[in-house]
Structures are given as structure tokens and as C-alpha cells.
C-alpha positions as CSV (number, residue, x, y, z in Angstrom):
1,X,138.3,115.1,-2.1
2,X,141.7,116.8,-3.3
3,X,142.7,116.6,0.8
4,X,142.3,112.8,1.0
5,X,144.6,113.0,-2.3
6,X,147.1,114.7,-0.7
7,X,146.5,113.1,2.8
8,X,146.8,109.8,0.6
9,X,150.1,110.9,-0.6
10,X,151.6,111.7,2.9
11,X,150.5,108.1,4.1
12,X,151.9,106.2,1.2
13,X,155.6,108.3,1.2
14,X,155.4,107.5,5.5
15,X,155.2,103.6,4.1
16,X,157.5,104.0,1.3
17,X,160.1,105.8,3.5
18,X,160.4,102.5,5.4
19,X,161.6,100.7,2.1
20,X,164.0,103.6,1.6
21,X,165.5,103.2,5.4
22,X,165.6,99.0,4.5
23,X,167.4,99.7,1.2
24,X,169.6,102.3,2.7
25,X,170.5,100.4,5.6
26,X,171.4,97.1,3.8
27,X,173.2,98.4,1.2
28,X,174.9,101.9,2.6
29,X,174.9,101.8,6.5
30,X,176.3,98.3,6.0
31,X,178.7,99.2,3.5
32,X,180.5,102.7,2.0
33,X,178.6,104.5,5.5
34,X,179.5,102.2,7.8
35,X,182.4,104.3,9.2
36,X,178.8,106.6,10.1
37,X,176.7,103.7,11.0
38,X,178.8,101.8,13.4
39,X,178.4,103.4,16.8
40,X,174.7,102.8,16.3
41,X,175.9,98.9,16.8
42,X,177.9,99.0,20.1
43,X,176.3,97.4,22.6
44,X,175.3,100.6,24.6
45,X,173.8,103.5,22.3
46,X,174.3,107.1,23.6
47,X,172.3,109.8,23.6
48,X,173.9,111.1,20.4
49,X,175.4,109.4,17.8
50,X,177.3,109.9,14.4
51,X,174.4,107.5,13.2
52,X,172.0,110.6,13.8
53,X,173.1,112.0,10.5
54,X,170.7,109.7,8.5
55,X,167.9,111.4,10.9
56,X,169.1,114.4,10.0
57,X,169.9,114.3,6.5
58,X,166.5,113.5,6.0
59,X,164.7,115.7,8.3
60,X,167.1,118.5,6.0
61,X,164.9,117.3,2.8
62,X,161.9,117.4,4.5
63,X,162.4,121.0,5.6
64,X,163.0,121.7,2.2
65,X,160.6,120.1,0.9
66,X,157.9,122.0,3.3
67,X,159.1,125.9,2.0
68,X,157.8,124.3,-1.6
69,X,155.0,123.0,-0.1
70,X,154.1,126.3,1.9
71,X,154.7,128.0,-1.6
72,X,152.1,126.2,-2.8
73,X,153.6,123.2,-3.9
74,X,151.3,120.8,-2.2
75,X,152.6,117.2,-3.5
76,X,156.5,118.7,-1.7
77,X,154.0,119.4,1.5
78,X,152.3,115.9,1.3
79,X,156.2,114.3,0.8
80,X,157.2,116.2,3.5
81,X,154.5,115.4,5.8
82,X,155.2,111.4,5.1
83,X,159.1,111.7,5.3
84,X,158.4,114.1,8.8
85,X,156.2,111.7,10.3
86,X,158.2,108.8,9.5
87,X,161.4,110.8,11.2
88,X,159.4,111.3,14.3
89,X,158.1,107.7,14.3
90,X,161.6,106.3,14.5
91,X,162.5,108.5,16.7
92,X,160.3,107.4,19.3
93,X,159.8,103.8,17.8
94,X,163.3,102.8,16.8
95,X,165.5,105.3,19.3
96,X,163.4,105.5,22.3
97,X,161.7,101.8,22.7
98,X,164.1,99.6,20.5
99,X,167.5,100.9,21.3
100,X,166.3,102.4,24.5
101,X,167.6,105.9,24.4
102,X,166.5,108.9,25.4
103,X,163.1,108.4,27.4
104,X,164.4,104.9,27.8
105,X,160.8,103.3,26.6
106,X,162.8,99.7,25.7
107,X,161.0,97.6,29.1
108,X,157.6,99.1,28.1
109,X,158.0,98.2,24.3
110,X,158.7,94.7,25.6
111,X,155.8,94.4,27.7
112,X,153.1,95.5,24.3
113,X,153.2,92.3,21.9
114,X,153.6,94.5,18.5
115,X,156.7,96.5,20.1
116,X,157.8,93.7,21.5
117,X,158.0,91.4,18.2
118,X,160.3,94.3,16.7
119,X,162.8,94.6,19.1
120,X,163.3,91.4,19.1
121,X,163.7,91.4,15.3
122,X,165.8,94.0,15.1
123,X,167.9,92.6,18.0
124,X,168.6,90.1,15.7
125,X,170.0,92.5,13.6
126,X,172.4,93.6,16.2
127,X,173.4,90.1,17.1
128,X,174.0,88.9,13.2
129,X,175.2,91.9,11.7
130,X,172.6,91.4,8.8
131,X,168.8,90.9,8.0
132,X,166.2,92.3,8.9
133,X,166.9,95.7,8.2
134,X,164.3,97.5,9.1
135,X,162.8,100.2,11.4
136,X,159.5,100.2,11.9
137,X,157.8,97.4,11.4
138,X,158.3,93.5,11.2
139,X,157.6,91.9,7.8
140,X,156.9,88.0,7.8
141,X,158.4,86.4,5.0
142,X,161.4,89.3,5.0
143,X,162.3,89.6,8.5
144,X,163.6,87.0,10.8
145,X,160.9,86.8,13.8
146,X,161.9,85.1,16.8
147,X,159.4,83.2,18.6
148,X,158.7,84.3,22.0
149,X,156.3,82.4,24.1
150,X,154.3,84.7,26.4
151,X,154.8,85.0,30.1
């Protein structure tokens, strides 16, 4: 029982984290970080970026937050484990199929209907500068979703 507590945690700080990134992004990788955020909005990403310091900055807490969790901290472990899971999901989600870098997944991604749907969302993004300022996943009523007809 005191596992799926602490499992429980890890699974609601990898959903929260995704608010945190939307909050973040809006209001300070579109504004006082932009001079950090920018090169993540040319039209071809690289394979590293000055925008990889969110990543990291984050990954840095998580680390952290894991020595008090191996101390016997176990609600720092459960954080940890949410905020580390949710650092490797974008990295594959949003870095690897949306913005095509590094294993260059984008053409899969666009061919598997729930990938699909959020790169187009988020290439709205790209295109108007604002909304939908998410990662991870597509929210009706928050994002704008395109409508794609299938092939």
C-alpha cells in the first residue's frame, strides 16, 4: 500500500510537470528567457541548443532531489522519479518526434494519430509564436488542434 502512495506521487508530479513546462514556457521562455529560448524556434533545430538548459536545469533538481530520496527521503525520490520521467519523455516525445532531432523520429510520429495530433499543435506554436504551449500532450479546449483528415 505505502508503494502505490509513493508510485501515486511520481505519476501525479510527471502530470503536474507538464503544467509547470506550459506555465514556464508561456510566461518565461516567451519572455525574460527568451534570449535562451529562441534557437529552439528557428526553423531547423540542431542537435544542441541554448534551449537545452531548461532540460537541464531540471534534470539538476531531480538529481538532487534523488540523493534525498536515496537518504531516505522517499516523497524527494517519488518527485524525482516524476520530474525524471517527464525529462526523458520530452526528450524523446518533444525533441526526437516533434522537432525531429536526434534519432529524427518526426515522419514516424506523423504516421501514429496521437503523435501526429501534437506535432501539429505544437507546429502551430512555431508558426504563431503563441498558444499552445505545451509538450506533451494536446489539451482540447486549451490547445489549438488542427484538423487533419486521414490519408
Amino acid at each position: 500500500m505505502i508503494l502505490a502512495y509513493y508510485a501515486g506521487i511520481a505519476v501525479l508530479i510527471f502530470g503536474g510537470m507538464e503544467f509547470v513546462a506550459r506555465l514556464m514556457h508561456k510566461y518565461l521562455m516567451h519572455g525574460i528567457l527568451w534570449f535562451i529560448h529562441e534557437d529552439h524556434h528557428r526553423e531547423k533545430q540542431t542537435e544542441f541548443e541554448k534551449n537545452d538548459l531548461f532540460g537541464i536545469l531540471f534534470a539538476i533538481i531531480a538529481i538532487f532531489l534523488f540523493f534525498f530520496g536515496i537518504d531516505g527521503n522517499y516523497i524527494a525520490l517519488s518527485v524525482a522519479i516524476g520530474m525524471a520521467s517527464y525529462g526523458v519523455a520530452y526528450f524523446f516525445i518533444h525533441d526526437m518526434i516533434i522537432h525531429d532531432r536526434h534519432l529524427h523520429l518526426r515522419s514516424w510520429g506523423l504516421k501514429h494519430g496521437p503523435f501526429r495530433d501534437l506535432i501539429l499543435a505544437h507546429d502551430i506554436h512555431h508558426e504563431e509564436g503563441e498558444g499552445n504551449w505545451g509538450f506533451l500532450f494536446v489539451i482540447k479546449g486549451l490547445d489549438k488542434i488542427p484538423t487533419v483528415k486521414d490519408e
